[in-house]
Residue, then its C-alpha position, 0 to 999 in steps of 0.5 A: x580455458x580447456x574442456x573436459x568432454x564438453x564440461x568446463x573446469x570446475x571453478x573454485x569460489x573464489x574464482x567463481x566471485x572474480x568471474x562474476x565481477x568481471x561479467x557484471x563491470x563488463x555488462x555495466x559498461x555495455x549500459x545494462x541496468x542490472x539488479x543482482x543479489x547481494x548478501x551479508x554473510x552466509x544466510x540467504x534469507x533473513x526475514x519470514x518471507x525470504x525462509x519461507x520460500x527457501x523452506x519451501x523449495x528445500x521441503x521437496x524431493x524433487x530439488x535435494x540432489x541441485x539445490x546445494x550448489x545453487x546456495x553456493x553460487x548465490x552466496x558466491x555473487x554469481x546471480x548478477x542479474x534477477x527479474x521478478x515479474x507476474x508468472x515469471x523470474x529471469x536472471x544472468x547467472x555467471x559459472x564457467x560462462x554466463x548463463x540465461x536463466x528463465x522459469x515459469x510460475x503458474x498463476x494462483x488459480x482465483x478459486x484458490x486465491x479466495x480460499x487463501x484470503x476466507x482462511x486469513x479473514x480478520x487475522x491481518x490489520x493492516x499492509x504494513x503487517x503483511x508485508x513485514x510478516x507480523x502476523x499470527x501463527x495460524x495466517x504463516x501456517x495458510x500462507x507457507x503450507x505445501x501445494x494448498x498455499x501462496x508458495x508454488x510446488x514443483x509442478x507449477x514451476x517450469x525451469x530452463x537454463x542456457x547452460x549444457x546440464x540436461x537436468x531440469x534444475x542445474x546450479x543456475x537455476x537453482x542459484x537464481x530461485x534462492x536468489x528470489x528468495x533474497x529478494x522477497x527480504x526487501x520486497x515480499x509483494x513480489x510475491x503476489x506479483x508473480x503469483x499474479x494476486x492481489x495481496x491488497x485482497x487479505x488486508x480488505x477481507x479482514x477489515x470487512x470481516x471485523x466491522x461485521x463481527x464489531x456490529x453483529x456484537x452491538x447490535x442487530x442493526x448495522x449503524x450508518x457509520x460502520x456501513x460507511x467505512x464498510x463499503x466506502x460512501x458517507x451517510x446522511x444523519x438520520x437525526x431530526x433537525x428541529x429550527x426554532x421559530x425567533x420572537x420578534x423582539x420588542x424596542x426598550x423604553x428608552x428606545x421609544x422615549x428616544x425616539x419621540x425626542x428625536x422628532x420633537x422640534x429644536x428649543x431653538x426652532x421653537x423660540x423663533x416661532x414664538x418670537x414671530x407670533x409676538x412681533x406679527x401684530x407689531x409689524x402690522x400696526x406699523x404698516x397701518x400708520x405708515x399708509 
């Protein structure tokens, strides 16, 4: 491949797609896991979390001029590899060569993040509808504004790239930003992991923030049960437990009468004993005579 003033050839898409399969099937031989971005016809991102970081990105100034070549190499096939990690994404973008891309997201401020979560409180029911973007038009507007939401601006994001471009966001790089975008389709808690937060914090502020609305509207006092869904503990029951005191129960009649029977002494114990009373005198006249 020859070189203009140290450029290489542009590549056309095709060409640029064909390059990339080979870098990739080359890697995979080599025993690298890679995890590159794949897309199904031209949109980059389908779901509210994928637009709303490509939004982002395309709503600054600073990113105008670079960002159209970087939806052509991601569309391409060119991202063969991207990593998304807390405060940080690296990817191998393949172009004339193969290319190291790292960029650098500042954490979320803590004081920030809590704003985030005070202005979402009672608006989100539940992870499942965080994560798939089922939530109302006032929590999206929080979550995507400019410089004050969950997304980064320009000046927290620090960009570098291996190829010989001296301008601070090249295709590659801007390739692999859209390919975070793609990414967030299939996992938006990658989100909060690179913006180092908790995203369990939204779902347990709401939930807080519910039960103490639910109780304030029933009554000034808080009951045992929504206390302890509250701050997770169970409560004994208040309630008196009364115990009642049994009488002691009395036999039948039958049952006495059945008793008595049973300790009177046999008809035929009885019968011997008078048969003996009888034949006593008997015997002892007997015994007189024979002396």
């Amino acid at each position: 491949m020859s070189f203009y003033y140290g450029w290489a050839p542009r590549l056309t898409v095709a060409e640029r797609r064909v390059q990339a399969t080979r870098e990739a099937m080359k890697m995979t031989k080599q025993g690298k896991s890679l995890a590159p971005i794949r897309l199904d016809g031209k949109r980059i991102a389908t779901t509210w979390w994928g637009n709303a970081w490509c939004t982002n990105l395309e709503s600054y100034s600073d990113y105008d001029n670079r960002l159209p070549r970087g939806r052509s190499y991601v569309r391409s096939g060119s991202v063969l590899d991207l990593q998304i990690s807390p405060a940080k994404v690296t990817a191998l973008v393949s172009g004339s060569s193969l290319y190291e891309i790292e960029i650098a997201i500042t954490p979320l401020k803590r004081s920030h993040w809590q704003t985030i979560v005070n202005e979402c409180a009672g608006q989100i029911g539940s992870v499942v509808e965080l994560l798939q973007g089922r939530f109302s038009q006032p929590v999206m507007e929080i979550l995507a504004r400019q410089k004050t939401g969950l997304f980064p601006s320009p000046k927290e994001i620090a960009l570098d790239c291996s190829c010989p471009d001296w301008a601070s966001m090249c295709k590659h790089v801007a390739a692999a930003l859209y390919g975070v975008g793609a990414r967030l389709d299939a996992e938006p808690e990658l989100l909060f992991a690179l913006r180092k937060v908790d995203q369990m914090d939204l779902v347990s502020q709401a939930s807080a923030t519910k039960l103490i609305g639910k109780a304030a509207r029933g009554s000034s006092v808080l009951r045992t049960d929504n206390l302890g869904q509250l701050f997770g503990v169970e409560f004994e029951s208040t309630e008196p437990v009364f115990s009642v005191e049994k009488k002691p129960s009395r036999k039948s009649p039958r049952k006495k009468m059945a008793t008595k029977k049973a300790t009177r002494p046999s008809q035929t114990r009885k019968r011997a004993a008078v048969t003996a009373k009888h034949q006593a005198p008997r015997r002892r006249k007997a015994d007189r005579q024979r002396v």
